[in-house]
DRENDO-1510 file (C-alpha; in Angstrom, 1 decimal, always signed):
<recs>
REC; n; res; u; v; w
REC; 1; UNK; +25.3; -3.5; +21.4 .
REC; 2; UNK; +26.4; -2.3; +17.9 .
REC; 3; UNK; +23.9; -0.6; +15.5 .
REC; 4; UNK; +23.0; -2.9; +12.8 .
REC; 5; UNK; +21.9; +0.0; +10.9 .
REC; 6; UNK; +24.5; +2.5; +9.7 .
REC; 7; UNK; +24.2; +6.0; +8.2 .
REC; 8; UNK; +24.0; +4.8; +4.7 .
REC; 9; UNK; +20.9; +2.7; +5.7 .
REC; 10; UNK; +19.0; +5.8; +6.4 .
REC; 11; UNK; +20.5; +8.3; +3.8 .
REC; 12; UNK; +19.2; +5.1; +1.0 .
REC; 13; UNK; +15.8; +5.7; +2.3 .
REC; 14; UNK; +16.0; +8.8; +1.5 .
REC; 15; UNK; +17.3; +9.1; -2.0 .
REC; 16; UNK; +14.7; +6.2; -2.4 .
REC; 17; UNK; +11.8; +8.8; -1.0 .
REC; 18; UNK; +13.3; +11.3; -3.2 .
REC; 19; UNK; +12.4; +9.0; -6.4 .
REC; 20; UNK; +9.1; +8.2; -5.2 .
REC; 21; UNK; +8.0; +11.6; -4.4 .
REC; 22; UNK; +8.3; +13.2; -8.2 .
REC; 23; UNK; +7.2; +16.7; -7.0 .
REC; 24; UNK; +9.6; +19.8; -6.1 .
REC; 25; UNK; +8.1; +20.4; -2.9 .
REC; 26; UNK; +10.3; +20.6; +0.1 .
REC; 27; UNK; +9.8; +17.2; +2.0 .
REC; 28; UNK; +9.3; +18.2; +6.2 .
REC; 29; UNK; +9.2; +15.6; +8.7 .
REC; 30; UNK; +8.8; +15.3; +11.8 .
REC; 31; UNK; +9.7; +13.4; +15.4 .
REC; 32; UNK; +7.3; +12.6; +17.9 .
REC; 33; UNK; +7.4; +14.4; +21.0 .
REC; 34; UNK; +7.0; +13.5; +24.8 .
REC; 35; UNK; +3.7; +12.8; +26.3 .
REC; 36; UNK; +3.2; +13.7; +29.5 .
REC; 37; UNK; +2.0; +10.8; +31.9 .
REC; 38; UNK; +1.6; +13.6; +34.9 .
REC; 39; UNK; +3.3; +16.4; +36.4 .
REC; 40; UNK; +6.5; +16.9; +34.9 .
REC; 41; UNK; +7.0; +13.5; +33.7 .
REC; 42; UNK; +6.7; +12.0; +30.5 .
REC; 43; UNK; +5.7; +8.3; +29.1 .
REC; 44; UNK; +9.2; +6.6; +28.0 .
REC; 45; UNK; +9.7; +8.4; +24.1 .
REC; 46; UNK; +8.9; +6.5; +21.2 .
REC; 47; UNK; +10.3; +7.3; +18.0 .
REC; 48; UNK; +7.7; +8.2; +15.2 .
REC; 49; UNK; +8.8; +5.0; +13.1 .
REC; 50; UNK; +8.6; +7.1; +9.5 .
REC; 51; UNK; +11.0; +9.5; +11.0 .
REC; 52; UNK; +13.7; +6.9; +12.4 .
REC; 53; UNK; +13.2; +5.2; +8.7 .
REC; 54; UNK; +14.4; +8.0; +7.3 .
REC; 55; UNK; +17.1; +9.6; +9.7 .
REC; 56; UNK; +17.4; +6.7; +12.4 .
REC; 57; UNK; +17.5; +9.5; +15.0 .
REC; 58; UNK; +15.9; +9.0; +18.8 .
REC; 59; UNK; +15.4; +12.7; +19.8 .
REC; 60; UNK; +12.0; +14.0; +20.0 .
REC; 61; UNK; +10.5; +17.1; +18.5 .
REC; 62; UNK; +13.2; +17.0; +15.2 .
REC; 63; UNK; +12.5; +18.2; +11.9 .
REC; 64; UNK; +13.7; +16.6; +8.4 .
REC; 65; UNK; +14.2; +18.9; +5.8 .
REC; 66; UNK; +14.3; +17.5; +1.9 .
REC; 67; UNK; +14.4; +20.5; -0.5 .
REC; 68; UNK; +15.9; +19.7; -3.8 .
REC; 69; UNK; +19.4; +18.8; -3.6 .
REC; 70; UNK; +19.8; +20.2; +0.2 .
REC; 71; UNK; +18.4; +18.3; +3.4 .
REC; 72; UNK; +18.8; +19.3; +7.3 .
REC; 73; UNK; +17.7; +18.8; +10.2 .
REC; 74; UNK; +16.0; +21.4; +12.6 .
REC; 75; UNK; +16.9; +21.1; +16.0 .
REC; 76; UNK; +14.4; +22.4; +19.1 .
REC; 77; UNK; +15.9; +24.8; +21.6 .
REC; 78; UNK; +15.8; +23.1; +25.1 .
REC; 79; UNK; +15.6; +25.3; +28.2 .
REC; 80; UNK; +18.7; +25.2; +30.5 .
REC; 81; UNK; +16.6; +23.4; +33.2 .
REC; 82; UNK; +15.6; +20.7; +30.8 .
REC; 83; UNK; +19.1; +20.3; +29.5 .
REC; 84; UNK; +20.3; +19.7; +33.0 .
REC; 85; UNK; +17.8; +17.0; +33.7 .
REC; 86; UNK; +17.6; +15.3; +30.0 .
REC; 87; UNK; +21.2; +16.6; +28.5 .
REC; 88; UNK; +21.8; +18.6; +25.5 .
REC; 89; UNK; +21.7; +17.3; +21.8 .
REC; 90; UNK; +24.9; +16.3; +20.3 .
REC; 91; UNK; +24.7; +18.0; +17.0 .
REC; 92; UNK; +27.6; +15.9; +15.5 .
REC; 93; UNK; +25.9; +12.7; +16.6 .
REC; 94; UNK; +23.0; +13.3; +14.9 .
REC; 95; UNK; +24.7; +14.1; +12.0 .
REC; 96; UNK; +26.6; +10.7; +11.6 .
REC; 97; UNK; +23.9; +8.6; +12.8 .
REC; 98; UNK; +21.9; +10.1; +9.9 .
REC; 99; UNK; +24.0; +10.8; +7.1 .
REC; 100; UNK; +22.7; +14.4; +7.2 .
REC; 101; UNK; +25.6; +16.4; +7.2 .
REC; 102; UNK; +24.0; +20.1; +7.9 .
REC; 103; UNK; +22.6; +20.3; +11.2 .
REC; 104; UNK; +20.7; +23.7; +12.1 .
REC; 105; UNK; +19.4; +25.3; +15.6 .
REC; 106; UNK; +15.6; +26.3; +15.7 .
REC; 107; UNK; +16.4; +30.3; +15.0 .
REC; 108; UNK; +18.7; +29.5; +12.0 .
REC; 109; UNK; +17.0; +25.9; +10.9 .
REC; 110; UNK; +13.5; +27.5; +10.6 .
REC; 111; UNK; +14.9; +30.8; +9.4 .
REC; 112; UNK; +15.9; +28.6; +6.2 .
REC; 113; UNK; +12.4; +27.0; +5.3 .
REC; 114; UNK; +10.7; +30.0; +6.3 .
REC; 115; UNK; +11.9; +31.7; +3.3 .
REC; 116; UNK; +11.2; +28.6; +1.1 .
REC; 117; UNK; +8.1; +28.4; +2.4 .
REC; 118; UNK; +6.9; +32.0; +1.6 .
REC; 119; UNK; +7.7; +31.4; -2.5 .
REC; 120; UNK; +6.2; +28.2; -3.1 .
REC; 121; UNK; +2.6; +26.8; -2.8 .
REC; 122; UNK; +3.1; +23.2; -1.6 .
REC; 123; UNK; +4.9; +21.3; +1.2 .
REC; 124; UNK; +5.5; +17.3; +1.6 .
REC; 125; UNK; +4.7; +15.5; +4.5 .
REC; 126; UNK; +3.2; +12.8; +6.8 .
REC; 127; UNK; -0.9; +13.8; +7.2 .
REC; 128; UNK; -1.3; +14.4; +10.6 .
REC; 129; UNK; -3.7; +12.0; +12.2 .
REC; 130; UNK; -7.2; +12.8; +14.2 .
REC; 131; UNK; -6.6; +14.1; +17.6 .
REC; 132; UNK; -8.2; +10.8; +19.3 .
REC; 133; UNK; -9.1; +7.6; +16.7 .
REC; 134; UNK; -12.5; +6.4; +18.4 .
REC; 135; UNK; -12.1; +3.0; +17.4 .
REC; 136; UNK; -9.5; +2.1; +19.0 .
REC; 137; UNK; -9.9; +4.8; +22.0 .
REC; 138; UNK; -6.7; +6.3; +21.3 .
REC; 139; UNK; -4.8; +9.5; +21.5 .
REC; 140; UNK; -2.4; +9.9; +18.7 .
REC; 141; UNK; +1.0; +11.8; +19.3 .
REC; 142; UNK; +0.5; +15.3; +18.3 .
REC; 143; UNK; +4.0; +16.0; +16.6 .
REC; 144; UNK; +2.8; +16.3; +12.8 .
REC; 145; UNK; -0.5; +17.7; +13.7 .
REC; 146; UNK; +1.6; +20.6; +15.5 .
REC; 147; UNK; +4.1; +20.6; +12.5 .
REC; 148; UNK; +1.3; +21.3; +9.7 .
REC; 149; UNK; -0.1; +24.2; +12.3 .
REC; 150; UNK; +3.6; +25.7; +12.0 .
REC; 151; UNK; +4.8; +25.8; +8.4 .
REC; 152; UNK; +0.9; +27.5; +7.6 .
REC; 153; UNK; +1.8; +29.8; +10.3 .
REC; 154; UNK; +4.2; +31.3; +8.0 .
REC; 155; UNK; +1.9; +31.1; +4.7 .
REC; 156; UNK; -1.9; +30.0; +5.4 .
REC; 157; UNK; -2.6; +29.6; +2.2 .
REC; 158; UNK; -0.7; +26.6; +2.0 .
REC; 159; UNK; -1.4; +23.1; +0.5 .
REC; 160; UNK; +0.2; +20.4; +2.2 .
REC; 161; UNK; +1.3; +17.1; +0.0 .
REC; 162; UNK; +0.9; +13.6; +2.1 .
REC; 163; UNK; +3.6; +11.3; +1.7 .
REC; 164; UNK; +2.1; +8.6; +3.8 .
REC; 165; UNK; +1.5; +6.4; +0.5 .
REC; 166; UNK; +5.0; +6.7; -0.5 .
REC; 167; UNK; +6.3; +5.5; +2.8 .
REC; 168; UNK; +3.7; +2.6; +2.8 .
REC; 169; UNK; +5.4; +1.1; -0.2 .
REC; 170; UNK; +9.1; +1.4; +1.0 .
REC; 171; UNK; +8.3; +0.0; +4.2 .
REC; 172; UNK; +6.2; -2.9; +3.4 .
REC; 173; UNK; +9.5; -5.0; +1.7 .
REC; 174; UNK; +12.0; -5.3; +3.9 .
REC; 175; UNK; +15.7; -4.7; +3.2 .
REC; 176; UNK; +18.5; -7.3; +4.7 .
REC; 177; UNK; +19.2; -5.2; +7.5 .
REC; 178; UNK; +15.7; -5.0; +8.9 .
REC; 179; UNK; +15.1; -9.0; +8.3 .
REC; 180; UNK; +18.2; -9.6; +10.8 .
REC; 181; UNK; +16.5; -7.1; +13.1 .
REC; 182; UNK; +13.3; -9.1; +12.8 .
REC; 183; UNK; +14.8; -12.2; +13.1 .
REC; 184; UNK; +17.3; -11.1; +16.1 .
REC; 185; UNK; +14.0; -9.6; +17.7 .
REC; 186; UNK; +12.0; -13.3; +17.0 .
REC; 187; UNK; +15.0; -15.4; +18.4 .
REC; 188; UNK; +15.3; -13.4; +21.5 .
REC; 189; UNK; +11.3; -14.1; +22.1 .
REC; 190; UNK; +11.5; -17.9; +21.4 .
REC; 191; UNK; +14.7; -17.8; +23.7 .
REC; 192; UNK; +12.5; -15.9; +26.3 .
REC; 193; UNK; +9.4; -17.7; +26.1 .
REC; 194; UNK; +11.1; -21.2; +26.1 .
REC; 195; UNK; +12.6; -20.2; +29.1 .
REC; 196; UNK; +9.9; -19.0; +30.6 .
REC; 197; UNK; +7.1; -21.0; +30.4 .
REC; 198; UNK; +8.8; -24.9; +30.7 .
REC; 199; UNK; +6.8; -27.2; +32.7 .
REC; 200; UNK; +8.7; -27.1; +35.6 .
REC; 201; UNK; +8.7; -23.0; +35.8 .
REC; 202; UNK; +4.7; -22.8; +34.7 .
REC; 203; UNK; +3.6; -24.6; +38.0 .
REC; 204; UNK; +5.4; -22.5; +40.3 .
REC; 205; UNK; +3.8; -19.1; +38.9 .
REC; 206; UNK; +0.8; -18.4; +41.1 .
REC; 207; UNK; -0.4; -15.3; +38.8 .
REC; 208; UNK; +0.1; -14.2; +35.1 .
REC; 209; UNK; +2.3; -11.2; +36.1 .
REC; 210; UNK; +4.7; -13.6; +37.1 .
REC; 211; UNK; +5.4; -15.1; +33.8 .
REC; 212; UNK; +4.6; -12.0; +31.9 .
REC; 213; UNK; +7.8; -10.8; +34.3 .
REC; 214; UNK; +10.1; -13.9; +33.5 .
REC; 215; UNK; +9.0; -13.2; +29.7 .
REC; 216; UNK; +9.9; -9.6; +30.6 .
REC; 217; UNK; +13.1; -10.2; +32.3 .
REC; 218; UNK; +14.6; -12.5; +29.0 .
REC; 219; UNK; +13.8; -9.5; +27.3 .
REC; 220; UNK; +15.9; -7.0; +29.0 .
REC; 221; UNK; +18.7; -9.5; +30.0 .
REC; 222; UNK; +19.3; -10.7; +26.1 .
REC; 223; UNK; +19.6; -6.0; +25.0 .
REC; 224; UNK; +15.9; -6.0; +23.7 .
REC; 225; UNK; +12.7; -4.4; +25.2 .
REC; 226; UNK; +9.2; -5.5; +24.8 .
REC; 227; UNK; +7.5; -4.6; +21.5 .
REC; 228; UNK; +4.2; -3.7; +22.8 .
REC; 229; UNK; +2.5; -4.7; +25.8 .
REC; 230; UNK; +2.7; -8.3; +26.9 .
REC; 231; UNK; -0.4; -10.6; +26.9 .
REC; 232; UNK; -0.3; -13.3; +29.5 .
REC; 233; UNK; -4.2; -14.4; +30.1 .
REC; 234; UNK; -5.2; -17.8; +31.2 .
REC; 235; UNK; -8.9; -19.5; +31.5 .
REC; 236; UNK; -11.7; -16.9; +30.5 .
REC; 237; UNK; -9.6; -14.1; +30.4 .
REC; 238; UNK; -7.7; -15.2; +27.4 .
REC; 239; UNK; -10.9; -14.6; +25.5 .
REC; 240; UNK; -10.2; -11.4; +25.4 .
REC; 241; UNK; -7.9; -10.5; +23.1 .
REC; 242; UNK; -5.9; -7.6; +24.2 .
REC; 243; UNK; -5.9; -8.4; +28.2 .
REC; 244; UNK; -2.9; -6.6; +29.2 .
REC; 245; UNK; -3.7; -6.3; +33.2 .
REC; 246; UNK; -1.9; -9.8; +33.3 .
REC; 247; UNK; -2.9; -10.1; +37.0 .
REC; 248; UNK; -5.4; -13.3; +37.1 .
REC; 249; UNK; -4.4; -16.7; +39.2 .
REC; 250; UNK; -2.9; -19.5; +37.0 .
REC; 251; UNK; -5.5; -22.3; +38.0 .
REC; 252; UNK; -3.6; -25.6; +37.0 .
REC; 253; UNK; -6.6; -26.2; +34.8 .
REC; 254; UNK; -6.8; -23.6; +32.6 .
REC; 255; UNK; -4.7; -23.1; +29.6 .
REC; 256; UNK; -2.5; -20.0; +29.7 .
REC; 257; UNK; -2.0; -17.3; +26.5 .
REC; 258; UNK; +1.1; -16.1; +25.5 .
REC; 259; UNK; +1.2; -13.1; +23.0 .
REC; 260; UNK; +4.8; -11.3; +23.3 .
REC; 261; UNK; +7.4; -9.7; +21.0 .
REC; 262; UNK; +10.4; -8.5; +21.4 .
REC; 263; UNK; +12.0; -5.2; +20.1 .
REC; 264; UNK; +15.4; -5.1; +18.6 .
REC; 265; UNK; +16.3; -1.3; +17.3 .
REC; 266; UNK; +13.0; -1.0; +17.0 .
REC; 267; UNK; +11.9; -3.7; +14.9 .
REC; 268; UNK; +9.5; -6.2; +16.7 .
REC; 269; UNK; +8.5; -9.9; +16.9 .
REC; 270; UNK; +5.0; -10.8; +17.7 .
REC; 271; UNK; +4.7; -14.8; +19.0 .
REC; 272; UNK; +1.7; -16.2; +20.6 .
REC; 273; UNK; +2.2; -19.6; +22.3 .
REC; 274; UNK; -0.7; -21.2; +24.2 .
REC; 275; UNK; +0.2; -23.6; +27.1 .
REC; 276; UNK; -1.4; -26.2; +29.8 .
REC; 277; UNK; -1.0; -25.7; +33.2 .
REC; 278; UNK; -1.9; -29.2; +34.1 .
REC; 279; UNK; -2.9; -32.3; +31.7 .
REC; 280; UNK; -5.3; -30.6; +29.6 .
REC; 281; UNK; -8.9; -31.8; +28.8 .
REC; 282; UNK; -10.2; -33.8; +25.6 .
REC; 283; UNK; -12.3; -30.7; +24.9 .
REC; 284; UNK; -9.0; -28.2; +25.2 .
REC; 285; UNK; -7.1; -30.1; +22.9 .
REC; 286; UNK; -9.4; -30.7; +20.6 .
REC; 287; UNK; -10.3; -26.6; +20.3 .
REC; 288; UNK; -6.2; -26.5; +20.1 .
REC; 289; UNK; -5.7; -28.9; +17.4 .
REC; 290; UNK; -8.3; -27.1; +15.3 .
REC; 291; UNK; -6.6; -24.2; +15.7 .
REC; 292; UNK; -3.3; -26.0; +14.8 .
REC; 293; UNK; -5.5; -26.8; +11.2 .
REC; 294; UNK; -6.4; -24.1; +10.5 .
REC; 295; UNK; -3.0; -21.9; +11.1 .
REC; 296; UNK; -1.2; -25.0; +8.6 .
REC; 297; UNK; -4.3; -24.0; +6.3 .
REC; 298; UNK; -3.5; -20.0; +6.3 .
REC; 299; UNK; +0.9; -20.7; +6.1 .
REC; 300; UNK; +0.0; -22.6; +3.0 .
REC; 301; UNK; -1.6; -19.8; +1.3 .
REC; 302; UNK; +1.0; -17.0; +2.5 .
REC; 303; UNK; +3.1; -16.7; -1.1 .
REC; 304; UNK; +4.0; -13.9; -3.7 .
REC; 305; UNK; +0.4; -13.4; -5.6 .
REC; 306; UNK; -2.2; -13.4; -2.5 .
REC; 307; UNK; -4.5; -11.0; -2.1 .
REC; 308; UNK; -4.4; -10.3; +2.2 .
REC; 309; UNK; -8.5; -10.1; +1.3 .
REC; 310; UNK; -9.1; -13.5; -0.6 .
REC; 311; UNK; -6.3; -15.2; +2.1 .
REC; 312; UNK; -8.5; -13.9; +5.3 .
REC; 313; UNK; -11.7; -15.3; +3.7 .
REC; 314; UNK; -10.6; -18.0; +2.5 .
REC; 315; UNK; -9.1; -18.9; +6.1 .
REC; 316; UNK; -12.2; -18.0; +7.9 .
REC; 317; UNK; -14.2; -20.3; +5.6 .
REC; 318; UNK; -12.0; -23.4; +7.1 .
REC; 319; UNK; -11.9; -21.7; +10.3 .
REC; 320; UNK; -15.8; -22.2; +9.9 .
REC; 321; UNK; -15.5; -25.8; +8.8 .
REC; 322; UNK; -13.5; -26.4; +12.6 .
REC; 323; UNK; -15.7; -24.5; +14.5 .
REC; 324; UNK; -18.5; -26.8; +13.4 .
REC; 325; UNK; -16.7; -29.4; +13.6 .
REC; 326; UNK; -16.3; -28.3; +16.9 .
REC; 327; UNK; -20.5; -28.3; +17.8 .
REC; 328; UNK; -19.9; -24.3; +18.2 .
REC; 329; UNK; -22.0; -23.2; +15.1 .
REC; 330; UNK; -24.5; -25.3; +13.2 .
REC; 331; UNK; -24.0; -23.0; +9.9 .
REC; 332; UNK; -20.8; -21.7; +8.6 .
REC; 333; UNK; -21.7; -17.6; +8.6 .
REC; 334; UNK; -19.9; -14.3; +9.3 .
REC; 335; UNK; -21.5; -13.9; +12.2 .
REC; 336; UNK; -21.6; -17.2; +13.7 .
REC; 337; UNK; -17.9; -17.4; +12.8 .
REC; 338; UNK; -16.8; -14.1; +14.3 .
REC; 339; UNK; -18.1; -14.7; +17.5 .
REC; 340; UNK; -15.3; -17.5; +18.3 .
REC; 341; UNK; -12.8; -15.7; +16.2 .
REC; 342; UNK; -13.1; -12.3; +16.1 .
REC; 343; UNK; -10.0; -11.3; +14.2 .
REC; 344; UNK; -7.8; -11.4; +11.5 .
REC; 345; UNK; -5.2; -13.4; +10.9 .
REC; 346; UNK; -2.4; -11.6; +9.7 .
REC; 347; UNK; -0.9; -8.2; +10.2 .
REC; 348; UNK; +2.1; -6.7; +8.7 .
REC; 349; UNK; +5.0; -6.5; +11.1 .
REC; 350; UNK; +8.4; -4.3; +10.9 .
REC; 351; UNK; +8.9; -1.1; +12.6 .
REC; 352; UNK; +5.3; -0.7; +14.4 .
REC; 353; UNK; +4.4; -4.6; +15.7 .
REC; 354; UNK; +1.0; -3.6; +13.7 .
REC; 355; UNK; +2.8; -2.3; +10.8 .
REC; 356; UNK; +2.1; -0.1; +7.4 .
REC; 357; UNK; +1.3; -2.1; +4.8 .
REC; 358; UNK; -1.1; -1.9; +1.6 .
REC; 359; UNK; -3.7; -4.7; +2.3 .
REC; 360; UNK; -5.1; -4.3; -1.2 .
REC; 361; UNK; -1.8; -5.0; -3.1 .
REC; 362; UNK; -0.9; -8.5; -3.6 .
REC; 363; UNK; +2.2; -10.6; -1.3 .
REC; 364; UNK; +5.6; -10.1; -2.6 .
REC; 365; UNK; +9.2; -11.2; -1.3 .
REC; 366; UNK; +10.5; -9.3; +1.1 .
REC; 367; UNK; +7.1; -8.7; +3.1 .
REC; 368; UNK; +6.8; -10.1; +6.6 .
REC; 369; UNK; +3.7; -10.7; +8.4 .
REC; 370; UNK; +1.7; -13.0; +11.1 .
REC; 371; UNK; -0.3; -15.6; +10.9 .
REC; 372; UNK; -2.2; -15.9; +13.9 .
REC; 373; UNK; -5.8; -18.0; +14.3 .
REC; 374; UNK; -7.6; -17.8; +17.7 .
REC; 375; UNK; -10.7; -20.1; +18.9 .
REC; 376; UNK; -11.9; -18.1; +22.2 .
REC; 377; UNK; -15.4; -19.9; +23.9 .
REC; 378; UNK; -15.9; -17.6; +26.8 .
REC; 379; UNK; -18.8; -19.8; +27.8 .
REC; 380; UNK; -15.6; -22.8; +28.4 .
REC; 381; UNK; -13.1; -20.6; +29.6 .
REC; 382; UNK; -11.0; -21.7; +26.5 .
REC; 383; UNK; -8.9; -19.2; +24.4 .
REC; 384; UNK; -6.4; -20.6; +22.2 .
REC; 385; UNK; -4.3; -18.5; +19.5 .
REC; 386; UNK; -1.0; -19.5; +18.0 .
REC; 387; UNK; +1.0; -16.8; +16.2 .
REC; 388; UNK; +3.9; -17.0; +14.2 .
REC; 389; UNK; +6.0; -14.3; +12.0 .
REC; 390; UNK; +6.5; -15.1; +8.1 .
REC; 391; UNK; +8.4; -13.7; +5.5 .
REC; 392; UNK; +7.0; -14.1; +2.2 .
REC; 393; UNK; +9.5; -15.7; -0.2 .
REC; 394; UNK; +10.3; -15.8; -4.1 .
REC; 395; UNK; +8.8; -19.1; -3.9 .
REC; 396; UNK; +6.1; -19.1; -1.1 .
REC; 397; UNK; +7.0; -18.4; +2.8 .
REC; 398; UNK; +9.4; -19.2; +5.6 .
REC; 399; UNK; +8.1; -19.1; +9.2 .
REC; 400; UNK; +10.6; -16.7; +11.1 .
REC; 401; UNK; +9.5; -18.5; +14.7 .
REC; 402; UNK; +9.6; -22.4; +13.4 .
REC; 403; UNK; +12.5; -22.6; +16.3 .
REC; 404; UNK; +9.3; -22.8; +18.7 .
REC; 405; UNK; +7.5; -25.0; +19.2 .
REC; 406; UNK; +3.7; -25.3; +19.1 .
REC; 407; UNK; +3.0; -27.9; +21.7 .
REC; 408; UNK; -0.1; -27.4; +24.5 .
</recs>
């Protein structure tokens, strides 16, 4: 498959970083590494998304150099055994997939910023983030942690600049490259999940894993990958909302949960479809038609102006209005709201499926994000959440996924 992103793509982002960042600073950024899953094996590599932005390279441990009117990259020395089982690095490739023409070795690559380094009193980068984020029980890749240790190796007194921010903005607006990304990503997941899940394929599947593997398998066999890990729950276990062991029986019953993205040069879709296995119940559609409301209700407010913060209360105040409506809460409150629906209803999507964005500053074209309600009644063994992936427009939105439909 050809790259729909040249070299000029990347070098653009970073004259535009360049702008943004007004200080003289050299600008250093790095690649993720590997993470080891046990022995000598490693998890499949993942590309730190600000670094492929900016360079569109998919070797690990790389640095970016931006230092006035020069800019290089550094590249890691690899042991011979290494290089026999995971091949060397093609310097010139690097160099045309990035723009960058000057391409150094470790020795003679940090050789160059060491001396930099020792004259000035501030460096440019991406703040490394904690060791392990609690909230989400999750260890972070250790690449720009182990970055910052390095460069104050050579001066300890050093002040290091983040650039996070800067990168926030240029990411959240999408250029025309990365919308035919996204959309080539979304089409390839309706194309799957239509395929997938039509009536005559749902009632042969005796467990989840089974669809989640057809889902899988449209994937792979149409060049993408899957954007995160697929969510195929049915019954109860659709009320929880990341339940990624996709290993439950399909009980014709129940109602079965869909949330899957493709990932097309690393840009990802992010659809959730709910189905019935059987002919559902009066209760089921009427929790999935209230769902259907209130996802119409949030669309219509998704234009250039919105605040994300007014939008999500504004959609859980109608989301309340349903749930009443429903006989699941007698008074429409936080609380009593968020324990049917405890999420948002949009997220920024693009390079990460749960993307950069500024949630405080207000819609504008070129920004794409979900829209995603969810009713989940453990007590019924009834979770419902339709998804779809918008792109805010000069004159209010278009739904990326509208090819799919939203039928039980």
């Amino acid at each position: 498959m050809e790259p729909r992103f040249s070299s000029e793509f990347f070098t653009g982002n970073r004259q535009k970083l360049r702008q943004l960042f007004s200080g003289t600073a050299p600008i250093v950024v790095s690649a993720n590494g590997l993470l080891q899953r046990g022995a000598d094996s490693s998890y499949a590599f993942c590309q730190d998304a600000n670094f492929w932005y900016l360079t569109g390279i998919e070797e690990p441990d790389l640095l970016l150099v931006m230092d006035r009117d020069q800019e290089y990259l550094i590249v890691p020395e690899r042991s011979v055994s290494r290089e026999a089982f995971d091949g060397s690095v093609n310097f010139a490739e690097l160099s045309r997939r990035s723009g960058i023409k000057q391409v150094y070795d470790a020795q003679a690559g940090w050789g160059q910023l060491a001396g930099r380094l020792k004259k000035i009193k501030h460096v440019a980068t991406m703040a490394p983030p904690p060791a392990y984020v609690e909230q989400i029980g999750l260890y972070t890749n250790p690449g720009r942690s182990a970055l910052v240790e390095k460069l104050k190796g050579y001066k300890s007194d050093l002040e290091v600049l983040d650039i996070s921010l800067h990168l926030v903005m240029m990411r959240m607006v999408k250029q025309p490259e990365e919308l035919k990304a996204i959309q080539a990503a979304i089409d390839i997941t309706i194309a799957a999940i239509k395929e997938a899940s039509s009536p005559a394929k749902l009632n042969k599947y005796a467990y989840e894993y089974e669809l989640e593997a057809e889902i899988s398998r449209g994937f792979r066999r149409r060049g993408a990958q899957n954007a995160f890990e697929p969510i195929v729950a049915s019954g109860e276990r659709a009320c929880t909302l990341h339940n990624v062991a996709n290993n439950g029986t399909l009980a014709g019953s129940d109602l079965v949960l869909m949330d899957v993205g493709a990932e097309v040069e690393h840009y990802a879709a992010d659809i959730s479809r709910t189905r019935s296995l059987s002919q559902p119940s009066k209760r089921q559609q009427a929790v999935y038609a209230a769902v259907v409301e209130v996802q119409k209700f949030g669309l219509a407010q998704l234009k250039p102006g919105t605040l994300i913060k007014d939008y999500e209360q504004k959609v859980e105040q109608f989301m309340g209005e349903k749930l009443r409506e429903l006989g699941l809460v007698r008074s429409i409150t936080h609380e009593d709201i968020r324990r049917f629906y405890p999420h948002s209803t949009s997220h920024f999507l693009g390079l990460n499926v749960h993307d950069i964005g500024d949630y405080e500053r207000p819609l504008e074209p070129g920004i794409v994000l979900t829209c995603e309600p969810g009713i989940y009644i453990k007590a019924e063994g009834i979770g419902i959440r339709i998804e779809d992936d918008v792109l805010i427009t000069p004159r209010g939105n278009k739904v990326l996924s509208a090819k799919l439909g939203r039928d039980l």
